[in-house]
C-alpha atoms as one frame of an Amber mdcrd trajectory, in Angstrom:
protein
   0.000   0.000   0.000   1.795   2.857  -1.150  -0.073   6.381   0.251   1.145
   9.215  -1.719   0.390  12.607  -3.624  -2.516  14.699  -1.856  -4.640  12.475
  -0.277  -4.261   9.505  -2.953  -3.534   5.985  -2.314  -2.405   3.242  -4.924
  -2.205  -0.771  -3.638  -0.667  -3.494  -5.340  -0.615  -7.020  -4.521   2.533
  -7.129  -4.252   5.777  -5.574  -2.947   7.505  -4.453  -5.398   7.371  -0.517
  -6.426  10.054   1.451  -8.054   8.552   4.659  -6.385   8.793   3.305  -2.867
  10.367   6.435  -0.970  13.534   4.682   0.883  13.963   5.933   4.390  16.056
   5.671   7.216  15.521   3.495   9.681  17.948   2.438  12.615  18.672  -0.918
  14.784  19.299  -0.073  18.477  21.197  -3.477  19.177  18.563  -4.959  20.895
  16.505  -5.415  18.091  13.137  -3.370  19.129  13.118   0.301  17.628  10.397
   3.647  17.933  11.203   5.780  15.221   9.989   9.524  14.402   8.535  10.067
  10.955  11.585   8.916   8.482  10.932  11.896   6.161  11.531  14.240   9.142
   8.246  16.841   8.320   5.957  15.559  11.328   8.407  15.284  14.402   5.672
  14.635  16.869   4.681  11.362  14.795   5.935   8.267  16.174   6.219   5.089
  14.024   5.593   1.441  15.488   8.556  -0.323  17.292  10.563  -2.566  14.850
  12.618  -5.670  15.148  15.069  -6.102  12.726  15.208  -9.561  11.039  16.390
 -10.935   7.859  18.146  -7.359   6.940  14.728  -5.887   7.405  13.018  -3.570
  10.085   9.064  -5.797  10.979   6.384  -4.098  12.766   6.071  -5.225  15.929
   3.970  -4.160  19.370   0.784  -3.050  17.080  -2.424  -3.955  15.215  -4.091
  -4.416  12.290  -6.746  -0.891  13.897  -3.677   0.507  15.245  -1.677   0.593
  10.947  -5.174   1.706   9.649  -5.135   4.453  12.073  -1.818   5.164  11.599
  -2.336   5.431   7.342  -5.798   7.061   7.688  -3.954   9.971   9.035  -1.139
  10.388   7.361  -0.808  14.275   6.814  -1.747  14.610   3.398  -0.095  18.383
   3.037   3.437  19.041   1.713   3.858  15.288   0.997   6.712  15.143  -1.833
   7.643  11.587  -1.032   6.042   8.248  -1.036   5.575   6.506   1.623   5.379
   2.603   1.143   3.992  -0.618   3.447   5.276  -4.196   2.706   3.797  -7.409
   3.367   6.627  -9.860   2.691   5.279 -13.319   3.810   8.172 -16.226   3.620
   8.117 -17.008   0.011   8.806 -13.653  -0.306  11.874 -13.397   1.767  13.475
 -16.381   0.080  12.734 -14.911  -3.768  14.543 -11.439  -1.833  17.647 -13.704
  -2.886  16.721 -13.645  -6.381  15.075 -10.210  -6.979  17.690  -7.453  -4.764
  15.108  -4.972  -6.433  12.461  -6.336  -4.155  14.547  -6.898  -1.409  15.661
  -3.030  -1.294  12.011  -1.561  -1.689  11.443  -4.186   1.462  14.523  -3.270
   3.343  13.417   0.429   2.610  10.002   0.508   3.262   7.988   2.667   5.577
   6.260  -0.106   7.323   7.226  -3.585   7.238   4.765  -6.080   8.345   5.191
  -9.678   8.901   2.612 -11.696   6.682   2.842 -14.911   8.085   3.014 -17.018
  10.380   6.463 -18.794   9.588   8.041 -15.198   9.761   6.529 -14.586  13.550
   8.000 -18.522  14.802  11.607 -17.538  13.535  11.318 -14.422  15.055  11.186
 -16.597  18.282  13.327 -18.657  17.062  15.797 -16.088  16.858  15.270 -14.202
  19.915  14.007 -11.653  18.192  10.344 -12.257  18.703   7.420 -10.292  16.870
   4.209 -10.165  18.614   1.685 -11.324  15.514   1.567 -11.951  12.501   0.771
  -8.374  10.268  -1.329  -9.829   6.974  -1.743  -7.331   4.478  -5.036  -8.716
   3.630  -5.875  -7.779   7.016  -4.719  -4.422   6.676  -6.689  -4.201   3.185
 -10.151  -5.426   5.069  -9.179  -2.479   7.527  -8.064   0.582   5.149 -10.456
  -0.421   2.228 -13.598   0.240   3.859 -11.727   3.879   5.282 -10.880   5.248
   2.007 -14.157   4.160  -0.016 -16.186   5.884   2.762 -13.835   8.675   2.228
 -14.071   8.929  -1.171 -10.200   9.168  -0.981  -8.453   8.924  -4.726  -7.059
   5.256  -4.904  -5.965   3.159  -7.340  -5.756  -0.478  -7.243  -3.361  -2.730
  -9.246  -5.960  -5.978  -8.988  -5.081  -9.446  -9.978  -8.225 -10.146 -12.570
 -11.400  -7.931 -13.901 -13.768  -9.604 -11.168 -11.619  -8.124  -8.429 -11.284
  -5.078 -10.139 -15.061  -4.928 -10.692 -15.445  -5.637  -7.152 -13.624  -3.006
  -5.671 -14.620  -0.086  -8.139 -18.293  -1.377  -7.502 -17.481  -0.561  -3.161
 -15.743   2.760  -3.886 -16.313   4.457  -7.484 -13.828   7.047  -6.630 -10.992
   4.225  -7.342  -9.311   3.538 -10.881  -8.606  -0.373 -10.707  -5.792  -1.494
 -12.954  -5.647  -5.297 -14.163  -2.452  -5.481 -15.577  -0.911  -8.125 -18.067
   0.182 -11.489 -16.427   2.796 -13.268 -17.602   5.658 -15.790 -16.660   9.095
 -13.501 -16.052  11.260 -16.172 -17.637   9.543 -15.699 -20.704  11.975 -12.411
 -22.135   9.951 -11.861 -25.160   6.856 -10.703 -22.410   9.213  -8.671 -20.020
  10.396  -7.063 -22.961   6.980  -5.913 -24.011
């Protein structure tokens, strides 16, 4: 879920975004960080605590109500950057190994949330443990509802025309995209 321009959002399904802003974000040692607002405009706003695993900074010591909250009131003045929420599950992680690009927007992002369960038991694993799992279909079922009632700008990169149907039927204010699906090993399509 990438929250940008004045009071626009656009979601994808999945993480991958060459306009993900990339912003600082520290490890204290320990593992659990607070950090201010990474582009620096809104001092007062705290973000969640973070444990850093895998090279990555995951959400941690929050809830699904607590993120919507959090991207429902985003200041939507002066915003020159993106901001940008990941939802890495495993399979994710490992194909981070393959695809760097992916890997950076996820190390980068604003919010990193653990989507799934296998993330949250090596967290223990490791001593580094995250409180719950962080689905971003959770988070969807939470912000969608929020910005249709709000009639805020979205757009929606959707993974067939029934979804996309779907969703511009709940909130006509949205532009759903459906775009072309194809197998990456075939270069003739990535070409195109």
């Amino acid at each position: 879920i990438h929250p940008f321009g004045h009071r626009c959002v656009l979601i994808t399904a999945a993480p991958r975004s060459p306009l993900a802003s990339m912003s600082d974000s520290t490890h204290d040692g320990i593992g659990v960080t607070g950090r201010i607002d990474p582009t620096g405009r809104y001092p007062d706003r705290i973000t969640p605590p973070t444990r850093h695993l895998f090279g990555c900074d995951f959400v941690t010591g929050v809830d699904i109500d607590e993120l919507v909250e959090l991207l429902i009131d985003l200041p939507d003045d002066d915003r020159r950057s993106w901001s940008c929420t990941v939802t890495p599950n495993v399979d994710h992680l490992v194909r981070y190994d393959a695809h760097p690009d992916e890997y950076e927007v996820a190390r980068h992002a604003t919010l990193l949330l653990p989507d799934g369960m296998p993330i949250v038991w090596a967290s223990r694993w490791l001593d580094e443990p995250l409180e719950r799992r962080l689905a971003g279909s959770d988070l969807f079922a939470g912000l969608w509802p929020r910005l249709a009632a709000a009639d805020t700008p979205t757009v929606v990169v959707a993974s067939n025309d029934e979804v996309a149907g779907r969703l511009a039927a709940e909130h006509p204010g949205a532009r759903c995209i459906v775009p072309p699906m194809f197998d990456v090993s075939d270069e003739v399509a990535v070409e195109q």
